[in-house]
BALOBA-1460 file (C-alpha; in Angstrom, 3 decimals):
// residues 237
<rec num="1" residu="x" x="29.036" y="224.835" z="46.149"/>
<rec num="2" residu="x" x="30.665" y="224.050" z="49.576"/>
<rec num="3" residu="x" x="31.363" y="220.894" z="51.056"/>
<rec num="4" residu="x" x="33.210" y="220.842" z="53.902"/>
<rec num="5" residu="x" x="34.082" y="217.253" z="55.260"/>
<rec num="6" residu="x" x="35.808" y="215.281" z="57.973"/>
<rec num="7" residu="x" x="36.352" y="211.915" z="59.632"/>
<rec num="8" residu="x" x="34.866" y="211.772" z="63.241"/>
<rec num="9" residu="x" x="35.556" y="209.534" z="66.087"/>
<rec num="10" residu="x" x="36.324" y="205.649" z="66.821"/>
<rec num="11" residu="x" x="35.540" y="204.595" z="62.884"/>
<rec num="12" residu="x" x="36.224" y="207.541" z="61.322"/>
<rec num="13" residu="x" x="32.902" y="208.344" z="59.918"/>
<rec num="14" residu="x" x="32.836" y="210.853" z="57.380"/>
<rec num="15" residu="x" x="30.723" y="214.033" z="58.650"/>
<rec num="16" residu="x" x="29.700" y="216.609" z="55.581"/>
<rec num="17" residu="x" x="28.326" y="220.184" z="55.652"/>
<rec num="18" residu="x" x="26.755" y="220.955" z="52.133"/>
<rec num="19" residu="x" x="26.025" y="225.001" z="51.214"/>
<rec num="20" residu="x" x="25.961" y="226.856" z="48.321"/>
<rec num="21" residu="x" x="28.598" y="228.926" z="49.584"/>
<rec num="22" residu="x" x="30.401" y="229.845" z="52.575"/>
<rec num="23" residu="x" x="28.353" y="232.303" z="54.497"/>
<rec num="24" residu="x" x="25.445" y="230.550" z="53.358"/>
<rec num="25" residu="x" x="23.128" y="227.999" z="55.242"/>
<rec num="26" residu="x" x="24.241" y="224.513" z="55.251"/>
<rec num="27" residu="x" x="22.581" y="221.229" z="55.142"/>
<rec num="28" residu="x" x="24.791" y="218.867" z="58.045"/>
<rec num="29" residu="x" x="25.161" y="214.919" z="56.819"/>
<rec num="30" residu="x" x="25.393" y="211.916" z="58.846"/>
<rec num="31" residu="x" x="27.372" y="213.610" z="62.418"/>
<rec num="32" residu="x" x="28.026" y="210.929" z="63.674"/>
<rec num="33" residu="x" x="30.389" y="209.414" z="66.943"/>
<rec num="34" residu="x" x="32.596" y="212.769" z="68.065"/>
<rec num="35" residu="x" x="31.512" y="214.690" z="65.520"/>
<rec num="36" residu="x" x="29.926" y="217.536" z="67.602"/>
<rec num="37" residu="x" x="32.620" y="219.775" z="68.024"/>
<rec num="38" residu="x" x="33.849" y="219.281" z="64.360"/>
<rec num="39" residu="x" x="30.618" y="220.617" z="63.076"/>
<rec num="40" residu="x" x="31.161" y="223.445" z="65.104"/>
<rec num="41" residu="x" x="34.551" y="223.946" z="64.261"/>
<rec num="42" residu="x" x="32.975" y="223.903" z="60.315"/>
<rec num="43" residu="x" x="30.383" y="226.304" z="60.929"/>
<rec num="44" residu="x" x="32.568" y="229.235" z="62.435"/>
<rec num="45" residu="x" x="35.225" y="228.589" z="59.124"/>
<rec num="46" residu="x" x="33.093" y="228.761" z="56.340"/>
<rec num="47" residu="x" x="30.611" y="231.266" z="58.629"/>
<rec num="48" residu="x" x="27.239" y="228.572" z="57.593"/>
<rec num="49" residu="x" x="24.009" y="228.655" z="59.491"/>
<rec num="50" residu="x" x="22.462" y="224.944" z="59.823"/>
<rec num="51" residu="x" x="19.021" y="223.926" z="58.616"/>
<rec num="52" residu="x" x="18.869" y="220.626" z="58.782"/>
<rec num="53" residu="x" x="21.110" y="217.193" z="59.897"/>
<rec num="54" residu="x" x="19.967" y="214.267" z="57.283"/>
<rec num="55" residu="x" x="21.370" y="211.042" z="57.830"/>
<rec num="56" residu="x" x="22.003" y="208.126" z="55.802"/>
<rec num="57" residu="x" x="21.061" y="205.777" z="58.073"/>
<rec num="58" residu="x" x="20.898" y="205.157" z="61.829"/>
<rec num="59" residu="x" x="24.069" y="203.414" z="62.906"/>
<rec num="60" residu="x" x="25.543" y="205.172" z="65.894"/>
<rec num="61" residu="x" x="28.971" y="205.722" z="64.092"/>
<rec num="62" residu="x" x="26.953" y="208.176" z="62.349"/>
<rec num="63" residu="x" x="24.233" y="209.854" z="64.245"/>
<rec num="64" residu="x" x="25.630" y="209.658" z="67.942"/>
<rec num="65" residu="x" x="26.061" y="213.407" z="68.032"/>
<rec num="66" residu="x" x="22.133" y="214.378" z="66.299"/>
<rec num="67" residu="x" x="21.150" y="215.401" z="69.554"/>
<rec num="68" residu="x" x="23.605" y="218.173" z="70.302"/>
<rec num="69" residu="x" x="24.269" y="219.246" z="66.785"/>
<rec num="70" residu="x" x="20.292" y="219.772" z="66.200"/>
<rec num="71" residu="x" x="20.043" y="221.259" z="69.982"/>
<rec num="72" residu="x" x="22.931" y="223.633" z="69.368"/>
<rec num="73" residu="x" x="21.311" y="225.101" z="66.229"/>
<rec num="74" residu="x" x="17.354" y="224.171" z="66.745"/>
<rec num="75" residu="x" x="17.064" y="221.770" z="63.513"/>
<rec num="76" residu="x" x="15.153" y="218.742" z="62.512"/>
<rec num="77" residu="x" x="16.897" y="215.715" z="61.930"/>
<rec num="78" residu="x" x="15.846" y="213.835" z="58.927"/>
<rec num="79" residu="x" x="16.092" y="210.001" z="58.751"/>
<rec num="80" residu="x" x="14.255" y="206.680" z="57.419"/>
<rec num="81" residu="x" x="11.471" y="205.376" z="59.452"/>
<rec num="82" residu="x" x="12.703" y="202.120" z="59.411"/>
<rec num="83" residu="x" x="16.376" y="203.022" z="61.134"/>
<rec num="84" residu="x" x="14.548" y="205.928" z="63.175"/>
<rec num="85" residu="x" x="14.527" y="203.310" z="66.065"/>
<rec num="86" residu="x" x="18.231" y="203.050" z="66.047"/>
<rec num="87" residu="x" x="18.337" y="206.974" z="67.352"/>
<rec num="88" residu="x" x="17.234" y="205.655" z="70.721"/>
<rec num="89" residu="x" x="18.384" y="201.932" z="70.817"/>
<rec num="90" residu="x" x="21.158" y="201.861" z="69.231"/>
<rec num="91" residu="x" x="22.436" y="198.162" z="70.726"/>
<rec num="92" residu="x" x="19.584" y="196.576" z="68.763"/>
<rec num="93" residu="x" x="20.727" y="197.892" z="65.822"/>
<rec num="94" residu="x" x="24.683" y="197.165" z="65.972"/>
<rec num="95" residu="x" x="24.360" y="194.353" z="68.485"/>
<rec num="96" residu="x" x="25.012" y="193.658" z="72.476"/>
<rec num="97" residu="x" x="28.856" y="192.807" z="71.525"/>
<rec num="98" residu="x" x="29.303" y="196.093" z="70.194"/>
<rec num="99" residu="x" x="26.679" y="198.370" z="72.178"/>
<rec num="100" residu="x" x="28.005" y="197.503" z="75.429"/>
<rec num="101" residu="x" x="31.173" y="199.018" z="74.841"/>
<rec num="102" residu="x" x="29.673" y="202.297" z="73.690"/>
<rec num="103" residu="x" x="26.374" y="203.000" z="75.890"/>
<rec num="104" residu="x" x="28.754" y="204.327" z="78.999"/>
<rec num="105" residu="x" x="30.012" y="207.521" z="76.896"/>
<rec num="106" residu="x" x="26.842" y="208.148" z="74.475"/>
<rec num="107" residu="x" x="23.480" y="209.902" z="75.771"/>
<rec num="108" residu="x" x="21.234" y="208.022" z="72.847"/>
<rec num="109" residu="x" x="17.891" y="209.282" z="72.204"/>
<rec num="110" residu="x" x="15.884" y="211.626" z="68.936"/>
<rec num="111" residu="x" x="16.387" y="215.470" z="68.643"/>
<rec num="112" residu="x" x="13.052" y="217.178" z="69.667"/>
<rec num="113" residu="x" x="11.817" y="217.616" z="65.598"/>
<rec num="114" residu="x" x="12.544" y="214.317" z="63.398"/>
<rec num="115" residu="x" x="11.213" y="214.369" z="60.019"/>
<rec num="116" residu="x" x="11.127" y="211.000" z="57.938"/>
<rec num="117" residu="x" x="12.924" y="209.997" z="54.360"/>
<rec num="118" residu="x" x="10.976" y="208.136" z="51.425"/>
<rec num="119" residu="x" x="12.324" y="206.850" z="48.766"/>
<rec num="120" residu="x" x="12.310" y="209.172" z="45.686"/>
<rec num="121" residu="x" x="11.555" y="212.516" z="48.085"/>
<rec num="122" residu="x" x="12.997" y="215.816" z="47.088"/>
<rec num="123" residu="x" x="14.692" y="217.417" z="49.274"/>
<rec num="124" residu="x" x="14.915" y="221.442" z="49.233"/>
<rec num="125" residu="x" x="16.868" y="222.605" z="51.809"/>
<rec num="126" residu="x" x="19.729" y="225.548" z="52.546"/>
<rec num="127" residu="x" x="19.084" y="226.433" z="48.318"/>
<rec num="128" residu="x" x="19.863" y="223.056" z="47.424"/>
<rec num="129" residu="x" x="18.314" y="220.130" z="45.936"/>
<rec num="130" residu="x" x="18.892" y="216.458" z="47.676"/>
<rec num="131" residu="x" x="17.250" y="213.044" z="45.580"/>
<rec num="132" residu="x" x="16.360" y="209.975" z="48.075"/>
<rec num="133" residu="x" x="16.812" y="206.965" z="47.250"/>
<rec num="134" residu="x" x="16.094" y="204.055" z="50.003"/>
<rec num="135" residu="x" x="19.077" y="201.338" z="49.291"/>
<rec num="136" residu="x" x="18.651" y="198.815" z="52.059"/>
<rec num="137" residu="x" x="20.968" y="196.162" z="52.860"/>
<rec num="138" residu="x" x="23.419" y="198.026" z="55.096"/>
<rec num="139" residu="x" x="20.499" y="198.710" z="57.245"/>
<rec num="140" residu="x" x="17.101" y="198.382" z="56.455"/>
<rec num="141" residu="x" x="16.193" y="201.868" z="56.266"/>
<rec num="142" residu="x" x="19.715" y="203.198" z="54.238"/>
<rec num="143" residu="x" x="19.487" y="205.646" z="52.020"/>
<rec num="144" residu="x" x="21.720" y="207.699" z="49.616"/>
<rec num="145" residu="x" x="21.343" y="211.769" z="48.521"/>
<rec num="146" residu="x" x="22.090" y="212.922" z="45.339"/>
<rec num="147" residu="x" x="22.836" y="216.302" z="44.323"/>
<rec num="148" residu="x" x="22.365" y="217.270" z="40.760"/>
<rec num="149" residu="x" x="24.968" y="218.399" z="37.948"/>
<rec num="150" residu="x" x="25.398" y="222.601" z="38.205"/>
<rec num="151" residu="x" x="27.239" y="225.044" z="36.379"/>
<rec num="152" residu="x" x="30.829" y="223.251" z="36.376"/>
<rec num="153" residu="x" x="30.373" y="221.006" z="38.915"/>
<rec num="154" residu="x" x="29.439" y="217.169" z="38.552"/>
<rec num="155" residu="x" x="26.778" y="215.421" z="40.228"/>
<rec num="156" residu="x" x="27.123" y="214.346" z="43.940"/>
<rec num="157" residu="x" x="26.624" y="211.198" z="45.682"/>
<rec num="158" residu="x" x="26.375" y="210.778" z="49.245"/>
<rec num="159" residu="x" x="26.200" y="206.886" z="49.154"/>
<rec num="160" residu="x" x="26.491" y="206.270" z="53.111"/>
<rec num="161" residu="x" x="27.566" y="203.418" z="53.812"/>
<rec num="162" residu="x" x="26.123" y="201.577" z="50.349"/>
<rec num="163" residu="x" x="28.986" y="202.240" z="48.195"/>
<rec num="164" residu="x" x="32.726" y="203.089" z="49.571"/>
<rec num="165" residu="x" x="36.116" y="203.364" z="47.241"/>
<rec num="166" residu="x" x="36.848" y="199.811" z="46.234"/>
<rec num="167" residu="x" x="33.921" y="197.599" z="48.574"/>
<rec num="168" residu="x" x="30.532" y="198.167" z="50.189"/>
<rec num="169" residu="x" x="28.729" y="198.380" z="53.512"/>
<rec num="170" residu="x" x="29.036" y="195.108" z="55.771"/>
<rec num="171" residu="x" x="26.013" y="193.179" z="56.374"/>
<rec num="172" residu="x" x="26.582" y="191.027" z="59.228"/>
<rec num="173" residu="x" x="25.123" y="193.223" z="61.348"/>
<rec num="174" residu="x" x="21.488" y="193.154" z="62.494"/>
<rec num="175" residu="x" x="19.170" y="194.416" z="59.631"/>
<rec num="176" residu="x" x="22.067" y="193.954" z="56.901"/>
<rec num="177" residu="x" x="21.151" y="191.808" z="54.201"/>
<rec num="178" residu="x" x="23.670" y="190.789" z="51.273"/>
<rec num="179" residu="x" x="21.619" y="190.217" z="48.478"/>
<rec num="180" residu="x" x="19.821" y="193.142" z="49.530"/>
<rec num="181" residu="x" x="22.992" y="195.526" z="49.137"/>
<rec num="182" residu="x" x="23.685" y="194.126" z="45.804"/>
<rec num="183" residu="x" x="20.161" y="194.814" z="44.807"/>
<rec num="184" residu="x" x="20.138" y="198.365" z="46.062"/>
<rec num="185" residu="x" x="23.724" y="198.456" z="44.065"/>
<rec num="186" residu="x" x="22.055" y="197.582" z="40.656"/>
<rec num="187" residu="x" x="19.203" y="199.982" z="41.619"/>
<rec num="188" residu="x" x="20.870" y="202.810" z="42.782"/>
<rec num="189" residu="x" x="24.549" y="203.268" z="41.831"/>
<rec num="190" residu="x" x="24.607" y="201.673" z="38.800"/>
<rec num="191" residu="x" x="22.242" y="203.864" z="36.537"/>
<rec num="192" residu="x" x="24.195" y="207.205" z="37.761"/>
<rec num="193" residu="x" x="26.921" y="209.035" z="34.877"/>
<rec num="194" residu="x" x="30.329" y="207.972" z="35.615"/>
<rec num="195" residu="x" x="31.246" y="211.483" z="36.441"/>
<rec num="196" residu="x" x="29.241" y="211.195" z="39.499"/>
<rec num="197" residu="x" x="31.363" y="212.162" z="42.838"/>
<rec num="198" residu="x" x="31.068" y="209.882" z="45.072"/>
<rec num="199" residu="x" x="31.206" y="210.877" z="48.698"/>
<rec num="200" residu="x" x="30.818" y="208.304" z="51.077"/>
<rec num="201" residu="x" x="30.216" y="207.290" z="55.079"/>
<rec num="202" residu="x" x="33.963" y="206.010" z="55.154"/>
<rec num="203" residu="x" x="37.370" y="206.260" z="53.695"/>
<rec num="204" residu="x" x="38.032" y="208.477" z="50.796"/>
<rec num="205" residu="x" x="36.060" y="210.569" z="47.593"/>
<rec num="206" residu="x" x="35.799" y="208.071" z="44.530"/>
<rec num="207" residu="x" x="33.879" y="208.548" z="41.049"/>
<rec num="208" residu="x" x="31.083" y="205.964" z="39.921"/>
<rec num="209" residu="x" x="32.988" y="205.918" z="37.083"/>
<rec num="210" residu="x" x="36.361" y="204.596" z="39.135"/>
<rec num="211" residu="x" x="33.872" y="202.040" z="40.739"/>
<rec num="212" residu="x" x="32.045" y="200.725" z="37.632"/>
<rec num="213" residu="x" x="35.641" y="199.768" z="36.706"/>
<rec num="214" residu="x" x="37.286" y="198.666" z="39.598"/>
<rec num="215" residu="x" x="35.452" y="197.721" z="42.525"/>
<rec num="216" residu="x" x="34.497" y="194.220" z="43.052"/>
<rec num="217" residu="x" x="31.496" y="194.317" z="44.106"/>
<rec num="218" residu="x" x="29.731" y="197.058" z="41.016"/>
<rec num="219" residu="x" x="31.552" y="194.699" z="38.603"/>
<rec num="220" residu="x" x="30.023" y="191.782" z="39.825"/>
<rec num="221" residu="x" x="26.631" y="193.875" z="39.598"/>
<rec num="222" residu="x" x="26.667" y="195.034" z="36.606"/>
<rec num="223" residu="x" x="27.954" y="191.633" z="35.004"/>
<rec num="224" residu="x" x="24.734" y="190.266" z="36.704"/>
<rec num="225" residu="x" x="26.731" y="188.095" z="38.800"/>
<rec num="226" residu="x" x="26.141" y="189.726" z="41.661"/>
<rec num="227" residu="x" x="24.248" y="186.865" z="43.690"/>
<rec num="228" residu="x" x="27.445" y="184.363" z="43.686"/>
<rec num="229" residu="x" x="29.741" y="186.954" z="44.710"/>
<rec num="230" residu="x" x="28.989" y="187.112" z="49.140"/>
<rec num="231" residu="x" x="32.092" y="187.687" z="50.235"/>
<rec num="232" residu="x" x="31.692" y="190.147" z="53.312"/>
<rec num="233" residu="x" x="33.175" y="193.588" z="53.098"/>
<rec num="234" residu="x" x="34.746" y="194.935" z="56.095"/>
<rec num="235" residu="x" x="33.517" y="198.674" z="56.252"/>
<rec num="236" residu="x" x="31.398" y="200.850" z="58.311"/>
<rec num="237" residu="x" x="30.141" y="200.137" z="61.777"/>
């Protein structure tokens, strides 16, 4: 398996094209502010034909550049229904504070095919099998793809902006809900093998494993304590 992966624009979102192999088609997660010409940059390395953008959820720090990436190679973008409002009004979503700095340099608005994520969906595309799980509490419509153990190779986990190396996703923002986060925590992260790579929506790769020992926030969950502990995080959009 491929993944080829990069940090894109003002936050540094991490940008991820999944294939079975170079010269294969690919499966493009979560292109996000600037991350147009990356993508393109990825495709012409590792010689990958697109399929499909999915998206963890709609914050713009990750799906500002949908629109070109799924114009440039005529693919559906797949996405939540309850963040699928955030393609095209992104202020609401991140706030006037923060969306007034950004709507002079973004053209905001859906790709001509969107398809919607449930929780629990299979997802077959490029060869390759994605799990859904819906883990609000970053956003209300967040979710997380995992990709199965094969051959060698451990499980993935594309956690978004649920689960980073050492915290979690803020929740200040409009949508975001703490005890919500630590719920989809327990729900969702927890039960998964602690050989589970963990590749998430900021900073670097981590191991459930790593985080069921050492981040705060997983301890907390797992020692059912999770409720007292609000401290916010300070990652993501």
């Amino acid at each position: 398996m491929l993944i080829a992966g990069f940090p894109a624009g003002a936050w540094g979102t991490n940008c991820y094209l999944v294939a079975p192999a170079a010269g294969e088609e690919c499966v493009i997660i979560d292109p996000g502010h600037q991350a147009a010409q990356g993508v393109e940059d990825a495709v012409k390395k590792h010689r990958l034909k697109p399929v499909a953008v999915v998206l963890t959820h709609g914050h713009i720090d990750h799906v500002a550049s949908v629109v070109p990436v799924c114009g440039a190679h005529d693919v559906p973008a797949w996405i939540h229904p309850e963040d699928r409002y955030m393609m095209s009004d992104p202020e609401r979503a991140i706030g006037r504070s923060i969306g007034q700095q950004l709507m002079g340099e973004l053209t905001v608005g859906e790709p001509d095919d969107v398809k919607e994520l449930s929780d629990g969906a299979a997802l077959e595309l490029a060869g390759m099998e994605f799990s859904v799980a819906h883990a609000p509490g970053h956003t209300e419509g967040s979710v997380t793809f995992r990709m199965p153990e094969q051959a060698a190779i451990p499980p993935v986990f594309f956690s978004g902006d649920l689960l980073f190396a050492g915290s979690i996703g803020r929740t200040d923002l409009p949508g975001g809900d703490h005890a919500e986060i630590l719920q989809s925590l327990a729900r969702v992260c927890l039960p998964l093998e602690d050989s589970t790579v963990v590749l998430s929506g900021h900073g670097p790769q981590t191991t459930i494993g790593r985080e069921r020992a050492t981040n705060p926030f997983l301890r907390e969950v797992a020692a059912g304590l999770g409720d007292g502990f609000s401290a916010a995080p300070r990652r993501g959009m």
